[in-house]
C-alpha angles and dihedrals in degrees: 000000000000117000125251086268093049086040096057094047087057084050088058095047090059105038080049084051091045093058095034096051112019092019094223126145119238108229087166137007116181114184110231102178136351131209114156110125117177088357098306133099139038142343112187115193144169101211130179100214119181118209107193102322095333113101115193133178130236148172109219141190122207123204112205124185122181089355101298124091112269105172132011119204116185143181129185118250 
């Protein structure tokens, strides 16, 4: 399991392939799970993403290979 530093980094590849791919603004992330080990695995997350002036609320997986996010798999909360 990555340490909180290691952990954080993870957060702020997300939140930056949230905004590059889905352009949507991170207001919360709270880690879940996380089991990324040597760059690769998952990072479970709820997060709250706002998209203009809508705010929904998700759980997300990232996928991360070779330390960046790969995949991404979602369901509404």
């Amino acid at each position: 399991m990555a340490d909180k530093v290691q952990e954080e980094e993870l957060k702020e590849k997300a939140i930056e392939y949230l905004k590059r791919v889905w352009r949507e603004d991170t207001v919360r992330m709270d880690v879940k799970n996380n089991s990324v080990v040597d760059g690769s695995g998952e990072l479970h997350v709820d997060c709250t993403v706002r998209v203009g002036e809508r705010h929904s609320d998700w759980t997300k997986w990232f996928t991360f290979q070779d330390g960046d996010v790969s995949h991404m798999r979602w369901q509404m909360r």
